[in-house]
N, CA, C, O and CB atoms as a CASP TS submission, in Angstrom:
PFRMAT TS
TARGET T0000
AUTHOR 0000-0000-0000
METHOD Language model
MODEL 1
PARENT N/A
ATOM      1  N   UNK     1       0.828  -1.203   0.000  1.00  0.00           N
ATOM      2  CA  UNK     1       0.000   0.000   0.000  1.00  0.00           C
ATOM      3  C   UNK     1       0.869   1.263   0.000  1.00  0.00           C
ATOM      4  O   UNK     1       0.600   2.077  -0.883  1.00  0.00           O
ATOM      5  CB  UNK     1      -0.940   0.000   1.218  1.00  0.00           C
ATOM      6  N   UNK     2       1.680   1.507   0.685  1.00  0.00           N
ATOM      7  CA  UNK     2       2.657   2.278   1.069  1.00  0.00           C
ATOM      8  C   UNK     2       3.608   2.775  -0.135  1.00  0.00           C
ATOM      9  O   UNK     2       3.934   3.935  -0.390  1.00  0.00           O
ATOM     10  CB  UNK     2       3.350   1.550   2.084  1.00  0.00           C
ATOM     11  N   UNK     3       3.945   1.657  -0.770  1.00  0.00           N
ATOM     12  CA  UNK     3       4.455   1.997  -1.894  1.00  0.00           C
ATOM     13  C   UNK     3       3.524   2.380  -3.037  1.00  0.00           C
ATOM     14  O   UNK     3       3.970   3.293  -3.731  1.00  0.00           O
ATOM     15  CB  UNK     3       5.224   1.035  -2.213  1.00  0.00           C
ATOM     16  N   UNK     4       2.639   2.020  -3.305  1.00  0.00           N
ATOM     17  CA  UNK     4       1.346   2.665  -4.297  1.00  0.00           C
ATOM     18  C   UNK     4       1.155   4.259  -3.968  1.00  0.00           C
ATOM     19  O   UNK     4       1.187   5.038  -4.921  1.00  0.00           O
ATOM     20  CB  UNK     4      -0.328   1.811  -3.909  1.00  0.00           C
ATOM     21  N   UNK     5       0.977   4.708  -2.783  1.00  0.00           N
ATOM     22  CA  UNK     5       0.992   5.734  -2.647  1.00  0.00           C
ATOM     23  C   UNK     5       2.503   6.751  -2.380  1.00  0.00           C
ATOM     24  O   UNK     5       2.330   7.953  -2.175  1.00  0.00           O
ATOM     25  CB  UNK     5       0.104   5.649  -1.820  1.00  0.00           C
ATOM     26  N   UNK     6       3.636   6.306  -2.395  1.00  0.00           N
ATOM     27  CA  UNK     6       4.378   6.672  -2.793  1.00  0.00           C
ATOM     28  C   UNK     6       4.763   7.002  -4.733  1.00  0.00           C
ATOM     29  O   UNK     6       5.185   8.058  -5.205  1.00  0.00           O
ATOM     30  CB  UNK     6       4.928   5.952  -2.031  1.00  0.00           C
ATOM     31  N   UNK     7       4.498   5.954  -5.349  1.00  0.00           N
ATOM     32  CA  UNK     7       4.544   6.017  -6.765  1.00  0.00           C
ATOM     33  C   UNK     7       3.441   7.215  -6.865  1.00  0.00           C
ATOM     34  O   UNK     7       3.837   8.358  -7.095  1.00  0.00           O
ATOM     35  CB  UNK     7       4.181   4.492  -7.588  1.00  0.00           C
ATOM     36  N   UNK     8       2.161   6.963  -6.702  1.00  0.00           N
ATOM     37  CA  UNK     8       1.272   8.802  -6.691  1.00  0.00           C
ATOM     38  C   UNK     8       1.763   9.633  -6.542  1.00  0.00           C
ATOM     39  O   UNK     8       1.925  10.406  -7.486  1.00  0.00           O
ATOM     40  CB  UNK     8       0.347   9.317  -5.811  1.00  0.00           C
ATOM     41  N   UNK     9       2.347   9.970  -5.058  1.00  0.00           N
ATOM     42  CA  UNK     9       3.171  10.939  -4.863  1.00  0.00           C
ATOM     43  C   UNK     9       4.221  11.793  -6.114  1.00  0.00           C
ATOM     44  O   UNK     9       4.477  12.936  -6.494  1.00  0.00           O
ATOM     45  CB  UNK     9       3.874  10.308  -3.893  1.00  0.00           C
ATOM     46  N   UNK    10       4.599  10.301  -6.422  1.00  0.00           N
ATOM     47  CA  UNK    10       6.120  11.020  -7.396  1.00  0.00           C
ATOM     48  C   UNK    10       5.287  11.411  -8.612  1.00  0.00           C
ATOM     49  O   UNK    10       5.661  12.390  -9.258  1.00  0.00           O
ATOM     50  CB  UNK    10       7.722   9.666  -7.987  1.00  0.00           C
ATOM     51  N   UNK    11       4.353  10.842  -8.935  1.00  0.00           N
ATOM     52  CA  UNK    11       3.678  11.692  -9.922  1.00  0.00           C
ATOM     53  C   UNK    11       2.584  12.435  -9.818  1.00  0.00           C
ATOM     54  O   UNK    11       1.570  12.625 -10.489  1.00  0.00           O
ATOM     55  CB  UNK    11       3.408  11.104 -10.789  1.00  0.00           C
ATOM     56  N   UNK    12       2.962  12.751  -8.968  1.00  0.00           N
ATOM     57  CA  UNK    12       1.991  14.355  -8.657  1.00  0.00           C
ATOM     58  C   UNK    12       2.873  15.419  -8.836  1.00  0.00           C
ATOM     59  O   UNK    12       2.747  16.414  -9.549  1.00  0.00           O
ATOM     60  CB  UNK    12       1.321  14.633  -6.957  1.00  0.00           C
ATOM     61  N   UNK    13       3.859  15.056  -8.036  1.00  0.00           N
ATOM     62  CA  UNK    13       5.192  16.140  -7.385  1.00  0.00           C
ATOM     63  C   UNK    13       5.926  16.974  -9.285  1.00  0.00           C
ATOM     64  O   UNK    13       6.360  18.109  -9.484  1.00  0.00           O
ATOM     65  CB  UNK    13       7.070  14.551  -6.173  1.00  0.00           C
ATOM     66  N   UNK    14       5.793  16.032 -10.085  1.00  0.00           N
ATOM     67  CA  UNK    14       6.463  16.960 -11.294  1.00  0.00           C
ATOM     68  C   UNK    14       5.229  18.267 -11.745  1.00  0.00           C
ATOM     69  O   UNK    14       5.436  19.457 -11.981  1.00  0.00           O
ATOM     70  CB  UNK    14       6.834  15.735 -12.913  1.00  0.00           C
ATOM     71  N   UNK    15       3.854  17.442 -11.745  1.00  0.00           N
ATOM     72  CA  UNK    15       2.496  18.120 -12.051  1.00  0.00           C
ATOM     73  C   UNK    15       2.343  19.576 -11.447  1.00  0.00           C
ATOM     74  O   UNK    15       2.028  20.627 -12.005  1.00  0.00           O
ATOM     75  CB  UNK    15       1.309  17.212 -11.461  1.00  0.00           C
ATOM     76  N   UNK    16       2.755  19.228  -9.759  1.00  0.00           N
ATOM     77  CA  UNK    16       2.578  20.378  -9.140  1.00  0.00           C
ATOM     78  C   UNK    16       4.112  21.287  -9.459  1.00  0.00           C
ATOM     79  O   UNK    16       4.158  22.451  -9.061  1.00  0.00           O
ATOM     80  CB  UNK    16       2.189  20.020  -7.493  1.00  0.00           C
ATOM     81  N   UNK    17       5.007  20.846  -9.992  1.00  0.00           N
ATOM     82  CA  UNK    17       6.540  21.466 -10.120  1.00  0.00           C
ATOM     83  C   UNK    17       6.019  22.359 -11.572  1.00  0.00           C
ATOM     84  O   UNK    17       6.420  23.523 -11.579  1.00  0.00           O
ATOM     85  CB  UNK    17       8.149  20.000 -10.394  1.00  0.00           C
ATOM     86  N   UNK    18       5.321  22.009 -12.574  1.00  0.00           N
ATOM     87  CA  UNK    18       5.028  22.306 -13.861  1.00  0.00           C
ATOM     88  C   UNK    18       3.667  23.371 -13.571  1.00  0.00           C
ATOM     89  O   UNK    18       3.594  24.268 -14.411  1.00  0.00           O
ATOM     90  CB  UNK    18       4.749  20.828 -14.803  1.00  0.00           C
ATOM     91  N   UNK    19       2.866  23.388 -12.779  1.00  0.00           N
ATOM     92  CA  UNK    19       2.060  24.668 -12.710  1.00  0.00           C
ATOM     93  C   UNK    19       2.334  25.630 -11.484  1.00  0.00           C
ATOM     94  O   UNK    19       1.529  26.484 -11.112  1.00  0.00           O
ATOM     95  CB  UNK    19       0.577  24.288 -12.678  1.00  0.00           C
ATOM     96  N   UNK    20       3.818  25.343 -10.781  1.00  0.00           N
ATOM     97  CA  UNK    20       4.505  26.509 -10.651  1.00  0.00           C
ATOM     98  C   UNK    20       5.007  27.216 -11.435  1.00  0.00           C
ATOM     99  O   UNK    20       4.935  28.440 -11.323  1.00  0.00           O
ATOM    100  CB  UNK    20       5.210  26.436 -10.095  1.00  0.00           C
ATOM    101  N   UNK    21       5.772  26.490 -12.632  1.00  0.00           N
ATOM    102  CA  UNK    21       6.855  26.686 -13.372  1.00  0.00           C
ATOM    103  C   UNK    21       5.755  27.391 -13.972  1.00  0.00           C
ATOM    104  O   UNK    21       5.897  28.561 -13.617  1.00  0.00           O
ATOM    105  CB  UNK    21       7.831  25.564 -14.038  1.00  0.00           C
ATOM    106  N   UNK    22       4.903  27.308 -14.576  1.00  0.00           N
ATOM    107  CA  UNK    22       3.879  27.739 -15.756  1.00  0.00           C
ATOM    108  C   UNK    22       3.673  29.140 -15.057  1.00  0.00           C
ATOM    109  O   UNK    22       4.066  30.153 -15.637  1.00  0.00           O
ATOM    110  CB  UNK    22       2.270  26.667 -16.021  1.00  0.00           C
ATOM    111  N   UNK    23       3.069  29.215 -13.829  1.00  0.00           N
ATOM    112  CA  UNK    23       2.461  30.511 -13.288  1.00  0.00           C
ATOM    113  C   UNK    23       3.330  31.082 -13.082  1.00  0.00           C
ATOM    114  O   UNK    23       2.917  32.215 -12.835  1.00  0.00           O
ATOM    115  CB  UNK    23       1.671  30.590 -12.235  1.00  0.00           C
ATOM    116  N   UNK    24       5.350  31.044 -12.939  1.00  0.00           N
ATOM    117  CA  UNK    24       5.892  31.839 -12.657  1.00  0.00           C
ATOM    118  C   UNK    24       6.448  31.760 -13.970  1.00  0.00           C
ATOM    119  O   UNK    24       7.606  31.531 -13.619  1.00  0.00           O
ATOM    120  CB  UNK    24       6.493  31.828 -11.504  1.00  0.00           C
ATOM    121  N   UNK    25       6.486  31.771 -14.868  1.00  0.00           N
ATOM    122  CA  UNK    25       7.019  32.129 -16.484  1.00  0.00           C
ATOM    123  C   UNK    25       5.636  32.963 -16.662  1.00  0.00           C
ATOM    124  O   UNK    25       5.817  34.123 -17.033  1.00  0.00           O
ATOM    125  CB  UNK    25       7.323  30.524 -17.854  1.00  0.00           C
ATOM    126  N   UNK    26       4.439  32.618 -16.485  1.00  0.00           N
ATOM    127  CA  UNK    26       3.680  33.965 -16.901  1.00  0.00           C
ATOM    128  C   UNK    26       3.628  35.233 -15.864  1.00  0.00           C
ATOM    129  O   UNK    26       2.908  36.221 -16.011  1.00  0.00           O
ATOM    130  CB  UNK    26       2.156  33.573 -17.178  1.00  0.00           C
ATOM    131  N   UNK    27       4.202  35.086 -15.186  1.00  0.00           N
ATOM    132  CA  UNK    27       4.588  36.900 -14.133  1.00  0.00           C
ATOM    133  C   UNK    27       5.844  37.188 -14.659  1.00  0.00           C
ATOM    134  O   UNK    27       6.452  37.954 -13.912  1.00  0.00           O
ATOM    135  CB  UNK    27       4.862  36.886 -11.988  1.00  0.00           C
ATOM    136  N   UNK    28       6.640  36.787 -15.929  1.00  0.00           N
ATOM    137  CA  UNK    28       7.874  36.992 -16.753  1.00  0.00           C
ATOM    138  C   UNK    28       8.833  36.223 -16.225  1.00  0.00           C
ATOM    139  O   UNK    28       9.824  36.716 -16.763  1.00  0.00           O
ATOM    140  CB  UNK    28       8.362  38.364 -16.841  1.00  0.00           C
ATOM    141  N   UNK    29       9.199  35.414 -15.590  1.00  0.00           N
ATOM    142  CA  UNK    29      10.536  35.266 -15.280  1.00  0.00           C
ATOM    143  C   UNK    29      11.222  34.651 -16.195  1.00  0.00           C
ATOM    144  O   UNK    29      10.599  34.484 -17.244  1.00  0.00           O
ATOM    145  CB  UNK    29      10.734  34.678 -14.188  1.00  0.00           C
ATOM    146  N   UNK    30      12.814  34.059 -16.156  1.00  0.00           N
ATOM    147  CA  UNK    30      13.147  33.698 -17.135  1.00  0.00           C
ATOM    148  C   UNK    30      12.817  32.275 -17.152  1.00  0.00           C
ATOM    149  O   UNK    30      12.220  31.750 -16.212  1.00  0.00           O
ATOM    150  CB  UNK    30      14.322  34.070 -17.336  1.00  0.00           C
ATOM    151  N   UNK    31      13.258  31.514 -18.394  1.00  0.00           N
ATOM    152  CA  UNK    31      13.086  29.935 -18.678  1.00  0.00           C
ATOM    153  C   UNK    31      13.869  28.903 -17.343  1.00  0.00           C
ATOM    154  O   UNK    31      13.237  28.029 -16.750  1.00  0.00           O
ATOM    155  CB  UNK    31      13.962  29.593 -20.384  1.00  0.00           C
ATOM    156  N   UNK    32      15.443  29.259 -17.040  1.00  0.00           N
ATOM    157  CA  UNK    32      15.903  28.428 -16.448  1.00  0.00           C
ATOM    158  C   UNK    32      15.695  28.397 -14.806  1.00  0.00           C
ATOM    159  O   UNK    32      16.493  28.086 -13.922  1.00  0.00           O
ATOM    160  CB  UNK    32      17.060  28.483 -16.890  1.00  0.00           C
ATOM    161  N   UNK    33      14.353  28.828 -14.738  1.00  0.00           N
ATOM    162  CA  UNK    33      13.747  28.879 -13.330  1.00  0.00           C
ATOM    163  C   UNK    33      13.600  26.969 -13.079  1.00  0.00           C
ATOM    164  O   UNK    33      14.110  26.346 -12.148  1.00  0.00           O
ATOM    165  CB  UNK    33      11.908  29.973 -13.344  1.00  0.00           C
ATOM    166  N   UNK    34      12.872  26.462 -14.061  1.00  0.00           N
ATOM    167  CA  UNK    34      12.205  25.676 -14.670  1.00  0.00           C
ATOM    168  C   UNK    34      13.676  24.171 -14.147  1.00  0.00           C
ATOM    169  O   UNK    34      13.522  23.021 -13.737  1.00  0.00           O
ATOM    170  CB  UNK    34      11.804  26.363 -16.557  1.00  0.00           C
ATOM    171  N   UNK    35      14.599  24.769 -14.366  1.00  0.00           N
ATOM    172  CA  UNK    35      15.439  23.334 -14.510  1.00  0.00           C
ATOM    173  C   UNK    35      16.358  23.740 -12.736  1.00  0.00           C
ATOM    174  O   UNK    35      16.848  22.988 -11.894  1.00  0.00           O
ATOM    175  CB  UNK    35      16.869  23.244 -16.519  1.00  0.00           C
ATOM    176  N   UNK    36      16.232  25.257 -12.811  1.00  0.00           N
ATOM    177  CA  UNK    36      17.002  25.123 -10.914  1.00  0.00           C
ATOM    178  C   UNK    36      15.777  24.046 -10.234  1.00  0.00           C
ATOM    179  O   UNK    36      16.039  23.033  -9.586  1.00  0.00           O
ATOM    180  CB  UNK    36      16.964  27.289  -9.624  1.00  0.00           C
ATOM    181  N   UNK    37      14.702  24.438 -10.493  1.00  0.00           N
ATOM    182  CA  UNK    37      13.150  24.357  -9.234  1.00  0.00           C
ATOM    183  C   UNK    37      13.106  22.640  -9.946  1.00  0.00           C
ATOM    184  O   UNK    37      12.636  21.742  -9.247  1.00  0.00           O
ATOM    185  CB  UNK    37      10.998  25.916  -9.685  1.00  0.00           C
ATOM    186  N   UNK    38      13.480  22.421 -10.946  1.00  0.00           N
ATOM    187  CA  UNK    38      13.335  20.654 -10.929  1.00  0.00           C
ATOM    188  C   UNK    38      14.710  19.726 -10.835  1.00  0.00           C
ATOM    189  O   UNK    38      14.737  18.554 -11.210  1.00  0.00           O
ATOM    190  CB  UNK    38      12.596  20.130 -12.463  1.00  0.00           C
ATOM    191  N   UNK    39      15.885  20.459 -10.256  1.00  0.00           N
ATOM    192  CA  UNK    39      17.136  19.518 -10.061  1.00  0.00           C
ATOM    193  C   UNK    39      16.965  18.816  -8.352  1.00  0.00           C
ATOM    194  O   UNK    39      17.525  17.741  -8.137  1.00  0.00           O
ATOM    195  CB  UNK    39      18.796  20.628 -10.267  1.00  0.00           C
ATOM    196  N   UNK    40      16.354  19.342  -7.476  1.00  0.00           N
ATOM    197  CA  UNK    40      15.907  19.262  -6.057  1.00  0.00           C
ATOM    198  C   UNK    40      15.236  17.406  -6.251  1.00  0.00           C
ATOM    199  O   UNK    40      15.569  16.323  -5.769  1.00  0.00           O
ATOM    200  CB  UNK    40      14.471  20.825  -5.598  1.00  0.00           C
ATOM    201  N   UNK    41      14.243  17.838  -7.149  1.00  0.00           N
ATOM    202  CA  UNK    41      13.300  17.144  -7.539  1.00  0.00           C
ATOM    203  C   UNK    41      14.055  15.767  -8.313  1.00  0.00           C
ATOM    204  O   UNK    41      13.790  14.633  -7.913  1.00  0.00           O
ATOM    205  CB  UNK    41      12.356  18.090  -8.404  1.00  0.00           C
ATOM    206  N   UNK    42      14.707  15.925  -9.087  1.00  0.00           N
ATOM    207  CA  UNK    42      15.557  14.445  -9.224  1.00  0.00           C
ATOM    208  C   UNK    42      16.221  14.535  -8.234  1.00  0.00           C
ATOM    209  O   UNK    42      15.972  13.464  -7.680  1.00  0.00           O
ATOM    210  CB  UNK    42      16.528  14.099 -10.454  1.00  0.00           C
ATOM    211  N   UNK    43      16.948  15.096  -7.562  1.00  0.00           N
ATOM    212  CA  UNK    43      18.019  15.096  -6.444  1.00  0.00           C
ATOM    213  C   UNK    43      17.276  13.961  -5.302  1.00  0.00           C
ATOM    214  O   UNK    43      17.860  13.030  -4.747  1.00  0.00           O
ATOM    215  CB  UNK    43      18.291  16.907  -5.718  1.00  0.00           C
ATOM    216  N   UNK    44      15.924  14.322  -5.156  1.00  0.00           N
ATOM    217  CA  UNK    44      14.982  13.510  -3.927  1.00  0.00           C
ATOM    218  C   UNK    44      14.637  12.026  -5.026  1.00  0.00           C
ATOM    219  O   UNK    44      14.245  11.093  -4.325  1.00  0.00           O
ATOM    220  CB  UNK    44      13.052  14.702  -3.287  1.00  0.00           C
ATOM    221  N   UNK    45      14.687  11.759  -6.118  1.00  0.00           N
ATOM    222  CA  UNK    45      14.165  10.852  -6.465  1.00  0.00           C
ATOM    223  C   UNK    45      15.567   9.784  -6.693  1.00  0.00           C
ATOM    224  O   UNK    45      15.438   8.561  -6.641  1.00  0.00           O
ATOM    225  CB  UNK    45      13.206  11.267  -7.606  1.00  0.00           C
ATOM    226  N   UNK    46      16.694  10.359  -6.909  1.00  0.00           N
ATOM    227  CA  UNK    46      17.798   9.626  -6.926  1.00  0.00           C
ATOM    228  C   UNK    46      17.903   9.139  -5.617  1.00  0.00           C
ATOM    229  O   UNK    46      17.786   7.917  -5.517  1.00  0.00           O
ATOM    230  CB  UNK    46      18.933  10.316  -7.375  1.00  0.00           C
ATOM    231  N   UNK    47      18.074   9.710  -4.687  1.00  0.00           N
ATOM    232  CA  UNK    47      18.327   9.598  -3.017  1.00  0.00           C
ATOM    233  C   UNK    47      17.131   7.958  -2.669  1.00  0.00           C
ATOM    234  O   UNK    47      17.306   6.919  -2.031  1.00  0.00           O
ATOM    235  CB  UNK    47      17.544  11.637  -1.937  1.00  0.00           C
ATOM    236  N   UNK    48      16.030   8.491  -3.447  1.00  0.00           N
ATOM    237  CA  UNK    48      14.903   7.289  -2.964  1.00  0.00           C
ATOM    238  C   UNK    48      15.164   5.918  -3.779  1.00  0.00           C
ATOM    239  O   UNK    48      14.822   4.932  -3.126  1.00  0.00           O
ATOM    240  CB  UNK    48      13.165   7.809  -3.332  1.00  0.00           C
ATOM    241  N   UNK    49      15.398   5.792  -4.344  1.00  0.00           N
ATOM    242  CA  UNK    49      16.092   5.228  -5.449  1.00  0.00           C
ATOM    243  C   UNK    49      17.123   4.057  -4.842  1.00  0.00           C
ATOM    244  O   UNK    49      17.113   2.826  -4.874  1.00  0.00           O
ATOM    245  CB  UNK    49      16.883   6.451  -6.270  1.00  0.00           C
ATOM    246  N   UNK    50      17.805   4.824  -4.408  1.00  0.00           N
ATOM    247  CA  UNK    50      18.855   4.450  -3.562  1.00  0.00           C
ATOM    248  C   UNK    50      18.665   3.596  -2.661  1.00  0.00           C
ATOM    249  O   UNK    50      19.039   2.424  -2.642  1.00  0.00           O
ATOM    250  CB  UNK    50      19.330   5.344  -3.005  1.00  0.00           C
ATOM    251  N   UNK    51      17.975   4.275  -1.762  1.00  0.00           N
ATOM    252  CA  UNK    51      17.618   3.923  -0.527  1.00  0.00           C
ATOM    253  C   UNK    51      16.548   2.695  -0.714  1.00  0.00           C
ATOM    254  O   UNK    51      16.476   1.836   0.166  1.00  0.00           O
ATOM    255  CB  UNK    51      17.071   5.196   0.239  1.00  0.00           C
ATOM    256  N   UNK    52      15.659   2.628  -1.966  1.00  0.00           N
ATOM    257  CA  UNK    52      15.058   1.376  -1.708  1.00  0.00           C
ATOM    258  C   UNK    52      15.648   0.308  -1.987  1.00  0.00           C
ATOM    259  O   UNK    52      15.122  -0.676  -1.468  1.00  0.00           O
ATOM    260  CB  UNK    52      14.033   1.250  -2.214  1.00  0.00           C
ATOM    261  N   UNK    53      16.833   0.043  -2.811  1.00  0.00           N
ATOM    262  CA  UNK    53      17.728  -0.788  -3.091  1.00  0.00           C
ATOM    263  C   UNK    53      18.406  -0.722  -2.236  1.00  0.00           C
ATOM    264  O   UNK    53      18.363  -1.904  -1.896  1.00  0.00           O
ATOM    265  CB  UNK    53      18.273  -0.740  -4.075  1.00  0.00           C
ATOM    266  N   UNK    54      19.256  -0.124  -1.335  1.00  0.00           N
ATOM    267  CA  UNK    54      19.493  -0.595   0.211  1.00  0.00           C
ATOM    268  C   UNK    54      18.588  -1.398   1.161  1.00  0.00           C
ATOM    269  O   UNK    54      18.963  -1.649   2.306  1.00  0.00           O
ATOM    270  CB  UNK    54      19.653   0.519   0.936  1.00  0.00           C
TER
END
C-alpha cells in the first residue's frame, strides 16, 4: 500500500513542479527557473532510489 501511494506521490510532485513553473514564467521570469526548481526534484528521487535498493 505504502508503496502505491508513494509512486502517486512522485507523480503528482512533477504536475505540481510544472504549474509553478507555468504561473511563474507567466509573471515573466526567465526559462531556467524551470530546470534550478526541478534539479531538487531528481536530487529527492535519486536519493529514494537508492535507498530502496538498500
Amino acid at each position: 500500500m505504502s508503496r502505491s501511494i508513494r509512486i502517486c506521490s512522485y507523480l503528482l510532485l512533477p504536475l505540481i513542479y510544472l504549474l509553478v513553473n507555468v504561473k511563474i514564467a507567466q509573471l515573466g521570469e526567465s526559462f531556467p527557473i524551470t530546470i534550478v526548481t526541478f534539479l531538487p526534484l531528481l536530487l529527492l528521487l535519486f536519493v529514494e532510489r537508492i535507498s530502496v535498493k538498500n
